[in-house]
MARTI-498172 format. One record per residue (C-alpha): residue number from 0; x, y, z. Coordinates in steps of 0.02 Angstrom, whole numbers, plus 32768, in hexadecimal, padded with zeros to 4 digits. Each point is the difference from the previous one (the first is absolute). Layout:
N
<pt n="NUM" c1="X" c2="Y" c3="Z"/>
...
***
This chain:
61
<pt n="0" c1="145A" c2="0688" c3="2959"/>
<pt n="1" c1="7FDC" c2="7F56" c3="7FB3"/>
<pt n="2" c1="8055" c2="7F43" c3="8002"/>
<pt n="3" c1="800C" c2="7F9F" c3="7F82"/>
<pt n="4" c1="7FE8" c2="7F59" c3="802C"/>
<pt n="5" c1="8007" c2="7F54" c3="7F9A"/>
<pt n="6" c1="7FB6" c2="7F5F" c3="8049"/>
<pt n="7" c1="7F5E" c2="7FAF" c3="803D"/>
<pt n="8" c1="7F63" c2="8046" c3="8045"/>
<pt n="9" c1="7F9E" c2="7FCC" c3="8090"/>
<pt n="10" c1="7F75" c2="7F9D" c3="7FCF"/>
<pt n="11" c1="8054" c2="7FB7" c3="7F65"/>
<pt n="12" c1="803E" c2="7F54" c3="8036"/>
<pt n="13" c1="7F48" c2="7FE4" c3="8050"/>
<pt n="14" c1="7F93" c2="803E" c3="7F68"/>
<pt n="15" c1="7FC4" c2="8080" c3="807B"/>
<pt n="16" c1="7F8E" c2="7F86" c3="8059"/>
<pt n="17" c1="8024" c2="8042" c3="80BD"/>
<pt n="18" c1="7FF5" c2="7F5A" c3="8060"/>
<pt n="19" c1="80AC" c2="7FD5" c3="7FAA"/>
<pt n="20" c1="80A2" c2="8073" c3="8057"/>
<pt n="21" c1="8087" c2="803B" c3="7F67"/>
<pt n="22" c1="80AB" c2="7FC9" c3="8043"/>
<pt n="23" c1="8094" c2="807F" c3="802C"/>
<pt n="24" c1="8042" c2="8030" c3="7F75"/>
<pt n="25" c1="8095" c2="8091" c3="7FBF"/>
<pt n="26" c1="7FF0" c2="8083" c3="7F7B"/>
<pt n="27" c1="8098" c2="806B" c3="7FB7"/>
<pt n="28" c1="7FF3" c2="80B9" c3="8000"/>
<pt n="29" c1="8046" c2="8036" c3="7F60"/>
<pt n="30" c1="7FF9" c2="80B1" c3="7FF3"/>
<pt n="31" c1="7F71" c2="8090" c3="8022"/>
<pt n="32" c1="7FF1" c2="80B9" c3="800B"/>
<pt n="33" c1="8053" c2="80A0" c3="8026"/>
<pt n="34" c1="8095" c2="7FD8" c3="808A"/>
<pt n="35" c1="7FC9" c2="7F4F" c3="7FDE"/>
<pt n="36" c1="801E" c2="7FFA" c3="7F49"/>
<pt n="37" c1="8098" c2="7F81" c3="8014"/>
<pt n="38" c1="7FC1" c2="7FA0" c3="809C"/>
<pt n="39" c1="8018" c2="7F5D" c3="8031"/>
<pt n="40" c1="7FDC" c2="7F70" c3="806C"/>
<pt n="41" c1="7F77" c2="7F75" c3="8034"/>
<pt n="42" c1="7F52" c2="8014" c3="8048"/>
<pt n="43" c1="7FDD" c2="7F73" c3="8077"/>
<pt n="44" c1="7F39" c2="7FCB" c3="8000"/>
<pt n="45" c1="7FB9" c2="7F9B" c3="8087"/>
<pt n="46" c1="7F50" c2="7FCA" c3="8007"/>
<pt n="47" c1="7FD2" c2="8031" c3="80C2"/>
<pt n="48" c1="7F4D" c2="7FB5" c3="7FF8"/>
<pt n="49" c1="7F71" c2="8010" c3="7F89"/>
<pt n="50" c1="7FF4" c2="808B" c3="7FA1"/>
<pt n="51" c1="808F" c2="8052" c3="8059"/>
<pt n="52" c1="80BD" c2="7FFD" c3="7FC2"/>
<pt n="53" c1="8091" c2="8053" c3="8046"/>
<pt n="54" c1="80A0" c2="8048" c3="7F87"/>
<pt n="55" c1="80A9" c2="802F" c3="8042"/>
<pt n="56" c1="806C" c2="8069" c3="7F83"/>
<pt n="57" c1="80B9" c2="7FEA" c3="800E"/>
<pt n="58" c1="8042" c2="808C" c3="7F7E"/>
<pt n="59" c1="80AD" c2="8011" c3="7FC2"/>
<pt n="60" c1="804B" c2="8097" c3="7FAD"/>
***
């Protein structure tokens, strides 16, 4: 199964220089795979500390 997600990456906003934390940020899901092939919803990405993010997925069918 696969997501497909449209939005920012981590690392982006900063030029990938690691000192600098990426803000929160959303993403749509927009489709994917298999029983996923018409998903939808957001991907919520919070930057946790350096190097380390954390994503919820909140997917509606």
């Amino acid at each position: 199964m696969l997501l497909s997600v449209r939005g920012m990456v981590f690392g982006i906003l900063t030029t990938g220089r690691p000192t600098l934390l990426p803000p929160s940020f959303d993403n749509a899901i927009t489709g994917g795979t298999g029983e996923f092939d018409q998903a939808r919803g957001q991907v919520h990405a919070d930057t946790i500390g350096t190097g380390k993010g954390r994503c919820t997925i909140d997917l509606d069918r």
